[in-house]
C-alpha positions as CSV (number, residue, x, y, z in Angstrom):
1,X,-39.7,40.6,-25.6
2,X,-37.5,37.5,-26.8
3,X,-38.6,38.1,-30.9
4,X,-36.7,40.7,-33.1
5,X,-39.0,43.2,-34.0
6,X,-38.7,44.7,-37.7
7,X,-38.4,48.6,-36.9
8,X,-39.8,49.9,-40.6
9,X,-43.0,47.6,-39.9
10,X,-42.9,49.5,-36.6
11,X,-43.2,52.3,-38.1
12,X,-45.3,52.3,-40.3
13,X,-48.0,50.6,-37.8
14,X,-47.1,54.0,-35.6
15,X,-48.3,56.0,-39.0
16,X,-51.3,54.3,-39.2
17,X,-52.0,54.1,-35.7
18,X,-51.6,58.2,-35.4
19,X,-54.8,59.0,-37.5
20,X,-57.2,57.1,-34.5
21,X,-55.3,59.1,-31.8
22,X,-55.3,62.6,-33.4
23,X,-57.0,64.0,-36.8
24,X,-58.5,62.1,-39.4
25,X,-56.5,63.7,-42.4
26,X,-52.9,64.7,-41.6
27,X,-49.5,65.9,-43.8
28,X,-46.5,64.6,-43.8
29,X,-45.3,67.6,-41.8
30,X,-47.8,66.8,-38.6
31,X,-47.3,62.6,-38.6
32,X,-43.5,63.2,-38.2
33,X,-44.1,65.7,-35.7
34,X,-46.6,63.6,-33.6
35,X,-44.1,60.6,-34.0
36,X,-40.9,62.5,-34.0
37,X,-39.6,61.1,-37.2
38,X,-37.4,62.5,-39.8
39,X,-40.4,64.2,-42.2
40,X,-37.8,62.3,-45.4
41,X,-38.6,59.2,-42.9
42,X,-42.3,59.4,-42.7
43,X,-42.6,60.3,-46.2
44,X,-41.2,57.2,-47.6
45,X,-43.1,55.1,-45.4
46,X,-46.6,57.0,-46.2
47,X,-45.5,56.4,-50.0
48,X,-45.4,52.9,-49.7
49,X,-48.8,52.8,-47.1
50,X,-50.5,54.4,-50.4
51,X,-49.1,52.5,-53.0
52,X,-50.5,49.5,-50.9
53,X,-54.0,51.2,-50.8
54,X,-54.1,51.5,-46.5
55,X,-53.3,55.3,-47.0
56,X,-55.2,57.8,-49.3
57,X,-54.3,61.4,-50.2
58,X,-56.9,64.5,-50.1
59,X,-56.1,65.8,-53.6
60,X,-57.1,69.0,-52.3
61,X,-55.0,69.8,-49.3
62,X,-52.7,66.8,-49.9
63,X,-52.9,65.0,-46.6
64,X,-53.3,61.9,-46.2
65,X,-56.4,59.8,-44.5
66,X,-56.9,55.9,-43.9
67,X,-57.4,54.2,-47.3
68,X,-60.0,51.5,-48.4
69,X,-57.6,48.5,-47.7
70,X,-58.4,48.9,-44.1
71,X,-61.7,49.0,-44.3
72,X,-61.7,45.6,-46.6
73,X,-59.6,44.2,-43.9
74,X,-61.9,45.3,-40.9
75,X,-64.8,43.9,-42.6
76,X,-62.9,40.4,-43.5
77,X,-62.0,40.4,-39.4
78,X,-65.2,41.4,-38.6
79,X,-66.9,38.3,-40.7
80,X,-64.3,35.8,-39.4
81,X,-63.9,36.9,-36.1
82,X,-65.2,33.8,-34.1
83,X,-65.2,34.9,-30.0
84,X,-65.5,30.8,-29.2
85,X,-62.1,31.1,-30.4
86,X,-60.9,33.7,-28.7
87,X,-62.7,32.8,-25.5
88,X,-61.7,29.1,-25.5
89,X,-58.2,28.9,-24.0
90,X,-58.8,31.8,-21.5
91,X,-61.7,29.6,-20.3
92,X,-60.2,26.8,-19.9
93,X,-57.5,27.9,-18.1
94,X,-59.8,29.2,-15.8
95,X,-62.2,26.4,-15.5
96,X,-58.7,24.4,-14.5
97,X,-57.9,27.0,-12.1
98,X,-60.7,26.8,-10.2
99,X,-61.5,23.2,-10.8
100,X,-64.8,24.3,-11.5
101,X,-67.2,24.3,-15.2
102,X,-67.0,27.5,-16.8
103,X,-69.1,28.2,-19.8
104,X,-69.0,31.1,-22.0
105,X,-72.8,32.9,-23.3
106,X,-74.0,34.7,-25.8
107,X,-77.5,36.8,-26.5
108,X,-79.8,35.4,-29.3
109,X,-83.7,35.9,-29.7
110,X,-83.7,37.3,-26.6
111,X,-82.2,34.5,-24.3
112,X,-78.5,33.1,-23.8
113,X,-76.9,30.4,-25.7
114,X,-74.6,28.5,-24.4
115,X,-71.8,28.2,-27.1
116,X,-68.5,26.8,-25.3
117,X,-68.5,25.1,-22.2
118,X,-65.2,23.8,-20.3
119,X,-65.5,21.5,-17.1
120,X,-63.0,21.4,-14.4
121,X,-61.5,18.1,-12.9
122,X,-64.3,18.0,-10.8
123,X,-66.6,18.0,-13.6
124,X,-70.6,18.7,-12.8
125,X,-73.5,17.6,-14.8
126,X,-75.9,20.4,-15.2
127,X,-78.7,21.4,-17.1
128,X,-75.8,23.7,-19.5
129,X,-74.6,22.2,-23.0
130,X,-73.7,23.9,-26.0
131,X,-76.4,25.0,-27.6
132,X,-78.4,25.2,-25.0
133,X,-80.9,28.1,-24.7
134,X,-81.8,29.7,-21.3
135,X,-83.8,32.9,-20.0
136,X,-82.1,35.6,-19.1
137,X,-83.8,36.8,-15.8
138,X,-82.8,34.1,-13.8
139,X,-79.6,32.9,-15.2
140,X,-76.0,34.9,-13.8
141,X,-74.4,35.0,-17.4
142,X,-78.4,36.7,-18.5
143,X,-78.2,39.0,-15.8
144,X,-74.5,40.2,-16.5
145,X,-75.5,40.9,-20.1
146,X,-79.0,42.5,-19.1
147,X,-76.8,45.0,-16.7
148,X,-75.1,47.1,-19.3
149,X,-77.7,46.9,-22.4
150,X,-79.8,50.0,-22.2
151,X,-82.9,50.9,-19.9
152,X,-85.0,50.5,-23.4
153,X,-83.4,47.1,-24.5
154,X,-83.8,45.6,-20.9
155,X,-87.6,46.5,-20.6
156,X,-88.2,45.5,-24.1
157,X,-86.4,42.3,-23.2
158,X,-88.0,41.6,-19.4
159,X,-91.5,42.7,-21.1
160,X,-91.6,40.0,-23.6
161,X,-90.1,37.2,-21.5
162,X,-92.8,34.7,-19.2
163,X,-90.4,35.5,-15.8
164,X,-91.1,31.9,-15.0
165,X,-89.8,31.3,-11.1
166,X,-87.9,28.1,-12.0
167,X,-87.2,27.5,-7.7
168,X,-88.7,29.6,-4.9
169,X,-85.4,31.7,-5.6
170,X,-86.1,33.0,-9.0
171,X,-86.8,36.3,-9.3
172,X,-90.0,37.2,-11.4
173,X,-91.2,41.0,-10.9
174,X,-89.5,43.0,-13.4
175,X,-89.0,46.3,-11.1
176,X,-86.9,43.7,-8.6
177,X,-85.2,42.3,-11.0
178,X,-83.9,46.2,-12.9
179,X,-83.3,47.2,-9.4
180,X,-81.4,44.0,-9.1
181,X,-79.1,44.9,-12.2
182,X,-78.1,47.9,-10.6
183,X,-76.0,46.2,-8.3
184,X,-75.0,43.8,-10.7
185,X,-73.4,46.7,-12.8
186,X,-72.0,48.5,-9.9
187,X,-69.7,45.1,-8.6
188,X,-69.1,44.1,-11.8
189,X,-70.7,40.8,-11.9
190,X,-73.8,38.5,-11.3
191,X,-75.0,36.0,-9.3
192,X,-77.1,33.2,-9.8
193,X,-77.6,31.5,-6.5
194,X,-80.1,28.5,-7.0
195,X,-82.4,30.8,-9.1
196,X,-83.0,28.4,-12.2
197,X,-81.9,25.2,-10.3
198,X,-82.0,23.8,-6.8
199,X,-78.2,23.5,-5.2
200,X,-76.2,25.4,-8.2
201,X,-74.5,28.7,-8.0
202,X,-72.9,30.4,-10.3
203,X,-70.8,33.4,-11.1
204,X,-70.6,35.0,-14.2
205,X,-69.1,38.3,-15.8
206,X,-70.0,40.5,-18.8
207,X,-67.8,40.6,-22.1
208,X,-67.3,43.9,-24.1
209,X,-66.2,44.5,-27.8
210,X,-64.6,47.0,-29.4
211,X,-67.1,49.4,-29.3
212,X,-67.7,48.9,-25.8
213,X,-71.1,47.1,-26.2
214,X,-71.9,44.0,-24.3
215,X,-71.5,40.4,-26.4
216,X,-71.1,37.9,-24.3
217,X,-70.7,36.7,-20.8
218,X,-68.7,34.3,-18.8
219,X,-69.4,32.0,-15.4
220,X,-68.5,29.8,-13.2
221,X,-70.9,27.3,-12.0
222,X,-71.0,24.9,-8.9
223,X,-72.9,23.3,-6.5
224,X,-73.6,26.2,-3.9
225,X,-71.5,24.1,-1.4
226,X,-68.3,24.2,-2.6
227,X,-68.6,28.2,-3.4
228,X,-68.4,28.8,0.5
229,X,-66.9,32.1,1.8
230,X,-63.6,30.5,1.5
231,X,-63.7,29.7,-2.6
232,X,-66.3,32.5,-3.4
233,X,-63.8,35.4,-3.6
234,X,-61.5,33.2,-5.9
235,X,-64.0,32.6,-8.4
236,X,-65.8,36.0,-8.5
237,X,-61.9,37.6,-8.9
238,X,-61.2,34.8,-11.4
239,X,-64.4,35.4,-13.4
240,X,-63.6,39.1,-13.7
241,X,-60.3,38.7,-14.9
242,X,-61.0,36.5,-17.4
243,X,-64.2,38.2,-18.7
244,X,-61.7,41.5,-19.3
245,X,-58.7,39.6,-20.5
246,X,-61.5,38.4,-23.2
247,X,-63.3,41.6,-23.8
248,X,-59.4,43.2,-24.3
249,X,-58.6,41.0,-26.7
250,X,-61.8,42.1,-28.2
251,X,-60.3,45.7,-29.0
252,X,-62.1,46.7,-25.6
253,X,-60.1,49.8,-24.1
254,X,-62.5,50.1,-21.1
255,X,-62.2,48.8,-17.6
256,X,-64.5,45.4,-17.6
């Protein structure tokens, strides 16, 4: 790394970081242990940490805990924190990559939304814009979210939909179409191959916060043509990388 890096701020990021690692309430004595620092060291920087409000002390047993200023902070990322954003340039580069469209999902009311969308140079019109809402049993970005909500959430979900068969390809009985998300979770992504319109494949991946719950989703989509054997591997590794680069920069600690 090029940038000079401030060692005290390093430091003190290492003394907060400690407490999600280990115990929730720690002395001086353990953090400079677990970070082999000088205890004179740690105590300075856990001093200022309090003073600041991101470290509290247990009046009883005097150590120390993750103060209130964090959690204002979480919340004030949590309320901001826009995945479009996030999402955008990683998509894009892909989209030019594979000179393909690449769109990026999202579940609401029980159906995706399409909220970014970034065409490659050879640019497709589809039936996807932003904003646009689409069912989830026949679509690969629905299917890639459906695989890894729970057995509870996805029958609440298939129950209540119609399962319209869009083409002769769309799947519609709901005991094909759990089996069918199986597999999906197994290879690690789904395929949509001419199931909500005639000639169009796509690819698509799931996205993972945080917590390790599924968000979003990702894919590629073309006409079935150009995703021959040859260009199919490309995208379906392509889509994959991406999905986890996003879901990492999403706090995700998992492998997507």
């Amino acid at each position: 790394m090029s940038e000079r890096l401030i060692q005290s701020i390093e430091r003190a990021a290492d003394v907060l970081e400690v407490f999600l690692t280990t115990s929730p309430e720690l002395s001086v004595k353990e953090i400079s242990e677990k970070l082999q620092l000088s205890k004179s060291t740690v105590h300075g920087i856990i001093k200022t940490l309090e003073h600041r409000g991101y470290l509290e002390q247990n009046p009883e047993d005097l150590k120390y805990k993750l103060g209130i200023k964090l959690f204002k902070l979480g919340n004030f990322v949590s309320k901001h924190f826009d995945i479009g954003n996030i999402a955008r340039p990683i998509i894009r580069d892909l989209a030019n990559e594979l000179n393909e469209t690449v769109h990026l999902v999202t579940l609401q009311r029980d159906e995706v939304v399409y909220i970014e969308k970034v065409e490659g140079p050879r640019a497709l019109t589809i039936y996807s814009h932003i904003g646009k809402r689409a069912p989830v049993h026949c679509t690969g970005v629905g299917k890639a979210i459906l695989a890894h909500l729970s057995e509870t959430e996805v029958d609440r979900l298939l129950s209540s939909a119609s399962l319209e068969a869009f083409t002769e390809y769309t799947m519609t009985d709901m005991n094909e179409i759990k089996k069918h998300l199986v597999s999906v979770r197994e290879i690690g992504y789904a395929v949509d191959d001419e199931e909500i319109e005639l000639g169009l494949k796509c690819i698509a991946a799931p996205i993972f916060n945080h917590k390790g719950n599924v968000i979003a989703s990702i894919s590629c989509a073309a006409p079935k043509m150009r995703l021959d054997e040859e260009m199919l591997p490309k995208v379906i590794a392509g889509i994959k990388r991406a999905a986890a680069e996003i879901s990492k920069s999403l706090g995700y600690k998992g492998d997507a």
